[in-house]
N, C-alpha and C positions, 0 to 999 in steps of 0.2 A: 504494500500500500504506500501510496505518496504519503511525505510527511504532513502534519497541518500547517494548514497553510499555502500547501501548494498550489491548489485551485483558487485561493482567492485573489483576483489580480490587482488587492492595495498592496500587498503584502513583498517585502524581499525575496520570499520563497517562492512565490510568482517569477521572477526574474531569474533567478536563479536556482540551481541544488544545492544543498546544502549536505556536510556533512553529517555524524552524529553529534558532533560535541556544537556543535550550532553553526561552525564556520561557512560560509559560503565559498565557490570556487576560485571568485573570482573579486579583488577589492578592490577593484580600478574601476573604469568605466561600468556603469548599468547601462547592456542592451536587451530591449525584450525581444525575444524569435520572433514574435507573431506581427513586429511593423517593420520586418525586413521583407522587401519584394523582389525578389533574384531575377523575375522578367525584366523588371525597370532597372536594376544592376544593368544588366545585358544590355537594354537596348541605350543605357548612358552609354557603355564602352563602345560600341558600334557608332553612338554619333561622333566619340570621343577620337576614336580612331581612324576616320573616312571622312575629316573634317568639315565634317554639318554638323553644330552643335545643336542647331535650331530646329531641325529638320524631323519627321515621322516616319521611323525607320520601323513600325513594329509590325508595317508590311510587306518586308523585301521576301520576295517566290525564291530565295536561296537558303537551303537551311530548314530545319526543321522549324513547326512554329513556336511562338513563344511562350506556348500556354503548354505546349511539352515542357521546354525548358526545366518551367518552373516544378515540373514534377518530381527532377531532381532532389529536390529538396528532400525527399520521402523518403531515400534511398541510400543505404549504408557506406558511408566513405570509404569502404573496402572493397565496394563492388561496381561500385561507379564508375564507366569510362567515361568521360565527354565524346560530344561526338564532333567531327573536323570539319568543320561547318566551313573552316576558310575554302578548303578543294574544291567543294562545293560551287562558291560566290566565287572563285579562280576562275571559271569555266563558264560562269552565266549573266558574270555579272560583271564591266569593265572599271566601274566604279571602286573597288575595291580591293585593293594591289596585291598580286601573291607573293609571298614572303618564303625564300627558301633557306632551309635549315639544315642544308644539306650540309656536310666539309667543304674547305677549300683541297686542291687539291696538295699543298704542304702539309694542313689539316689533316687528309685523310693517311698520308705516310706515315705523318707521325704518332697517328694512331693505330696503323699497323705494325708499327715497329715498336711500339711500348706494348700491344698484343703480344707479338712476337715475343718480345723480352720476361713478359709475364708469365708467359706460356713456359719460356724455357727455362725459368728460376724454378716453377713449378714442377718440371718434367726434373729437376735435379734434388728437390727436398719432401715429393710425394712420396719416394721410398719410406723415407728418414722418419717422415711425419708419421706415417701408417706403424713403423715400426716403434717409433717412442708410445703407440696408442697407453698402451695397457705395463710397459714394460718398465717407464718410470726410471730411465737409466740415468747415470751420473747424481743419483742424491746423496745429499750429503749426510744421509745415516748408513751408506753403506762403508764408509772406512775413515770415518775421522779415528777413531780408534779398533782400527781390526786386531782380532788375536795376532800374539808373534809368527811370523811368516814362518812356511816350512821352508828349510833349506835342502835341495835338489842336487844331487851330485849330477850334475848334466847342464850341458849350453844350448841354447835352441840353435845357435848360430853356427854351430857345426854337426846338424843331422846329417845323416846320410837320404840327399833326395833323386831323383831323376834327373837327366842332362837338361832340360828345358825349366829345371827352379822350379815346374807347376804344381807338380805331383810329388809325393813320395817315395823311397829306392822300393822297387819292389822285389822281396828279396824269396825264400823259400819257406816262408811263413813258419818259422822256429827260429829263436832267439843260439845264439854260439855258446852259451853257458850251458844251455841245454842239451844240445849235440854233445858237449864234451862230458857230460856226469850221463849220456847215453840212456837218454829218456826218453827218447826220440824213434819211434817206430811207423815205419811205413809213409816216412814227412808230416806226422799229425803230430803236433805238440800235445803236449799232454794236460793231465789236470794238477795242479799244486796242492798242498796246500801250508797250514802257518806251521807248522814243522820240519818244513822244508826251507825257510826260512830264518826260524829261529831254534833253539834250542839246541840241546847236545848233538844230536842227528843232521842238524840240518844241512844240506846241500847247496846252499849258495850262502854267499859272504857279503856283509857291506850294509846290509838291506835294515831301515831304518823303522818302525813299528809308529804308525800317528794314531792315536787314539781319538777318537769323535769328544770334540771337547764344546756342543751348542750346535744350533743352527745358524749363528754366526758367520760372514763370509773368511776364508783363511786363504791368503794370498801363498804360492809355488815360488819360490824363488831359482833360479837356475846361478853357474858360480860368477857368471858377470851381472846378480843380483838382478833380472831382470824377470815380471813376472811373468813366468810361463805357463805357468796352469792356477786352476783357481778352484777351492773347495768350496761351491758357492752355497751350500745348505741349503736353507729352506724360505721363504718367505715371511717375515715376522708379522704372525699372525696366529690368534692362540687356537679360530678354531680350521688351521689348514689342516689338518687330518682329517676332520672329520668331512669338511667342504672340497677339498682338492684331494686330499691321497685316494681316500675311501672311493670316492665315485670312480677315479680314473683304475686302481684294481678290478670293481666291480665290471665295470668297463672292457678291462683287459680279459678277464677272465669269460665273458661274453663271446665277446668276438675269439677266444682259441676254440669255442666252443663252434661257432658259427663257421670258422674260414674251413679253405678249401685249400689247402697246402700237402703237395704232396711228401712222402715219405723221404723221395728223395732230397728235396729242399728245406727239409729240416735236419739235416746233415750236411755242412759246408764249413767252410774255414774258420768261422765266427764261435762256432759250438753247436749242439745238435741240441736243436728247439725251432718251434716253425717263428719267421717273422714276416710281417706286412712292411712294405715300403713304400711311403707317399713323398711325390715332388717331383723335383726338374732335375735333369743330368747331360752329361755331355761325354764321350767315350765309350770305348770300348767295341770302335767302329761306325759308329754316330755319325750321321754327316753334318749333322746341324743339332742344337741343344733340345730335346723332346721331354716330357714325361715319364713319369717309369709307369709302364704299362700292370693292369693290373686284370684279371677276370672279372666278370660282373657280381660276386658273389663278395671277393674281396673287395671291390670300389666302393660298393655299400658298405661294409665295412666300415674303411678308410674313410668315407664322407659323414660317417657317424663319429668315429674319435677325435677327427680333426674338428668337427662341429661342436665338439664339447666343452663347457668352461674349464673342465679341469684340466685340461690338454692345453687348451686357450692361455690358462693364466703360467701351469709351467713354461709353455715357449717364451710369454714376456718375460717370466722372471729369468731364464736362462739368458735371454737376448738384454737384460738389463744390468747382472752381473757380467756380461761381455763387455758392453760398454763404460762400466765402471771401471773395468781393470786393464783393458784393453783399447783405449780409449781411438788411439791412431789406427790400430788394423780394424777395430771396428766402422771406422769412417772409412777404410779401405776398403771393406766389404759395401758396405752404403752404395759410394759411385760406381762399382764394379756392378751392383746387382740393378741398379737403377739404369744403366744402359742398357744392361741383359731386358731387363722386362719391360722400359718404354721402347724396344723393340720388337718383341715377342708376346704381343699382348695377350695373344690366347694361353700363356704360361703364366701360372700362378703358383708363389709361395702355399706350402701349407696351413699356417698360420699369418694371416696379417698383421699380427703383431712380434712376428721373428724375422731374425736377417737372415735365417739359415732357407734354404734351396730344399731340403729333405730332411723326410726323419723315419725313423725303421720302431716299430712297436714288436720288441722281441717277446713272445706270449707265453715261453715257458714250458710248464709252470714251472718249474727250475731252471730258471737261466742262470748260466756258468759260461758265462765267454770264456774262450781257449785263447793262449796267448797269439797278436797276430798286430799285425798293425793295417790300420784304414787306407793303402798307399793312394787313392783314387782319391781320396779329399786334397784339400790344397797345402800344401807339404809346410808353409810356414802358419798354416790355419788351428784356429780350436771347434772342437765340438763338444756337445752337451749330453754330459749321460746322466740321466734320473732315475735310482730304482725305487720300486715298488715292489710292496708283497706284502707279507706274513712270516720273519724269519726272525733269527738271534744275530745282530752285525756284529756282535763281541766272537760268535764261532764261525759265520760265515760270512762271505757275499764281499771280504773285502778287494780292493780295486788294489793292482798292483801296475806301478808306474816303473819296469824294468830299467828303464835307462836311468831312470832319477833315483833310482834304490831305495823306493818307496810301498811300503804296505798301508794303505788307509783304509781304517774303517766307514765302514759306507750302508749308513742306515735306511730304512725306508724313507721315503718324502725328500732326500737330502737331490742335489744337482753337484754334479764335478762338472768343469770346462777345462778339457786335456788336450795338446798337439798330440792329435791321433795318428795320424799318417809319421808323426816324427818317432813317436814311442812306443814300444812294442807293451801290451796288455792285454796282461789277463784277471782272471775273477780266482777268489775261490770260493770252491762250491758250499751251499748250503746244506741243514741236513731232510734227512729225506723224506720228513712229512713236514715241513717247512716251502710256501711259494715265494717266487721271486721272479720277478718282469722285471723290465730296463724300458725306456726312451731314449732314445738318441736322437739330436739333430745334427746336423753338418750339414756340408758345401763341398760339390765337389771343384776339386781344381784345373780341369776341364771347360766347366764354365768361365773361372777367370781367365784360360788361354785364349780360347770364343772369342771374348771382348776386346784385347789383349792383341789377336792378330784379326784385328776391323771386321768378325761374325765371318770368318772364313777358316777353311781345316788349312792343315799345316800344310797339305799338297799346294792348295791354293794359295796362301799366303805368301810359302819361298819360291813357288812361281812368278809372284807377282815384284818380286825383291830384285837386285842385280846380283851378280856372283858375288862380291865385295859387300854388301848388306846382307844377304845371306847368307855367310861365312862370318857375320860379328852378329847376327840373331844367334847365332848357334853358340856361339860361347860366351853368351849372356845368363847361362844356367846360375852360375855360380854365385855372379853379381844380384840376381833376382834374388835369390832365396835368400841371402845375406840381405839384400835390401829390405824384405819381408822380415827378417826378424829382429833389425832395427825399430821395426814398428811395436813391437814390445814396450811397455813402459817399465823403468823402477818406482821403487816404492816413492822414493824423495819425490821425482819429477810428478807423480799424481799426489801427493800429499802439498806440491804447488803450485799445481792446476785445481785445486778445490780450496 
């Protein structure tokens, strides 16, 4: 109901609304709506404009008449177009000059070229933009005070990669320590486990025991102090168990129930468990960057996990501790993947809110990666592994970073980001009425070559080179990969950058 007063037109409230505490809207002028006439508006501008001030214009045959006009008035400011009454009187009526509002033609350049420029700032920070969505990177509660950094007996800067710096060596998928204490049957590495490690028995030397000290992020250090891998835990949030871990096992345990994987593909280099892989790739005969193909039973699947918020929030948060720690190859990967795909537009990330190109959902239920290294991702890159399950991380599931002489424990909900293709790893196993799934994201390095030699394969590229250009692409391996792992940060240099 109107308030009192509103109807009665002695009254303020007549003129105006008021609020509840009595104010009116407005404490300037009083105008009342009901002696404003918008036809008599209209036909002053018309005399005002076509210089007859004196003149009875409220019969010109141009234009709709004036008693529409006025009808205006009834009708929602939101929904209201006027109508172009000048085109009209242009064409009918010489009295009345047509006024164009077109550009000049300077005008019109220079608003195609700040198009232009808009367009292409855009096409360089829409990656970037999609990917900070959810992931919240570079804040400043991730490392004003991080736990003490682990110390790595290993340099990023002298992996062993491929001649072209892209990829990683690929070698015969067993580590030399191995071979030599002859553990090694038929080229399958074997299983470990923390006995072999430590104690009176054990068979290798060096190797440093990290105990799970929080969900806290714990920076890798390598011996020129540079961080190379990151224990990035979990998201600080008291109830991410029950909201992100719980649904994404539920999740996984689903879908091992549902896919279509055969026998044989659940035995491969990785460990023998079936896994689903969604994204984009480049190699292994590829002529151009495609999808990884999947059957119609697993893409449903895959369209359901990757559709999930708990799948959703670990890609940001893995994609957030990247850029926290990794601050320059993370921008490295940025303009790298932001050519790939404002090229490739029928190619899409997994997740919108990760930099990473792929992720493999290993289903278990005992997953025990075998030792191996990823040599198809990009040799100075990180990837992101997350487990999941139902197990004890004090006896099992820990992640062993061979080259770093590293055992860490590795609990449910937690995220490591490791140079996969640089470092040979393995798991050890859980026990046997105990589950355990993984997440992985990465990028393969394939894709960066793609961009890298102008979206052309390597035939075509040193085709397109002279002998002397293609004879210094070729032993640029060594400089890339070195240049990639200068994009590493220390501790100091992000502690002043934040």
């Amino acid at each position: 109901m109107p308030p009192p007063g509103f109807d009665d037109p002695d009254t303020d409230a007549f003129l105006f609304r008021t609020t509840r505490t009595g104010r009116t809207f407005s404490e300037w002028q009083r105008i009342s709506t009901h002696t404003f006439d918008i036809a008599a508006a209209v036909v002053h501008s018309l005399q005002l404009s076509t210089g007859r001030p004196d003149e009875d214009l409220s019969e010109l045959d141009s234009g709709p008449p004036l008693s529409a006009i006025s009808t205006v008035s009834s009708l929602s400011p939101l929904t209201w177009v006027p109508a172009t009454a000048s085109t009209s009187t242009a064409s009918t009526s010489s009295a009345t000059p047509s006024v164009s509002i077109a550009p000049t033609g300077c005008q019109a350049r220079d608003k195609a070229r700040s198009k232009r420029k808009r367009n292409a700032q855009r096409a360089t920070t829409k990656l970037k933009t999609d990917i900070l969505l959810d992931a919240r990177p570079r804040h400043p509660r991730h490392f004003p005070k991080p736990l003490s950094p682990i110390q790595a007996s290993f340099e990023i800067r002298k992996v062993r990669i491929a001649s072209t710096g892209w990829i990683g060596y690929r070698d015969n998928g067993v580590c030399e320590e191995e071979e030599e204490a002859s553990m090694v049957e038929d080229g399958v590495a074997p299983t470990h486990r923390l006995p072999d490690f430590f104690g009176s028995q054990r068979r290798f030397q060096g190797f440093q025991y990290i105990p799970y000290r929080g969900p806290t992020s714990r920076p890798i250090v390598d011996t020129a102090q540079k961080v190379c891998a990151v224990f990035g835990g979990m998201p600080d949030d008291p109830n991410f168990m029950r909201d992100v871990h719980d649904p994404a096992v539920a999740a996984m345990e689903a879908a091992l129930r549902d896919c279509c994987v055969s026998e044989e593909r659940c035995s491969h280099r990785r460990g023998n468990f079936p896994q689903l892989t969604e994204g984009d790739s480049m190699g292994g005969g590829q002529k151009c960057p495609g999808a990884l193909v999947n059957g119609v039973e697993n893409t449903r699947i895959l369209n359901h996990l990757t559709a999930l918020p708990a799948f959703i929030r670990l890609a940001g948060f893995a994609t957030g501790v990247f850029a926290n720690w990794a601050p320059r190859l993370f921008d490295f990967y940025v303009i790298y993947m932001t050519l790939l795909y404002a090229r490739y537009t029928h190619l899409c990330r997994p997740f919108k809110n990760g930099i990473f190109s792929a992720c493999t959902f290993n289903l278990g239920p005992r997953t025990c990666a075998l030792g191996h290294r990823d040599f198809a991702n990009l040799a100075f890159g990180l990837c992101a592994i997350t487990a999941l399950g139902d197990f004890d991380y004090k006896t099992g599931s820990h992640l062993v970073l061979w080259d770093c002489k590293l055992v860490i424990e590795f609990p449910p909900g937690c995220t490591i980001l490791i140079p996969s293709a640089a470092t040979y790893h393995p798991n050890i196993p859980i026990g046997r009425k105990e589950h355990c799934y993984s997440f992985t994201q990465y990028t393969t390095g394939g894709l960066f070559r793609w961009v890298e030699h102008d979206f052309k394969t390597e035939e075509e590229y040193f085709a397109s080179l002279s002998a002397e250009q293609a004879e210094e692409e070729k032993g640029l391996g060594l400089a890339r990969a070195e240049a990639g792992a200068g994009l590493y940060s220390t501790i100091d240099e992000l502690r002043a950058a934040n």
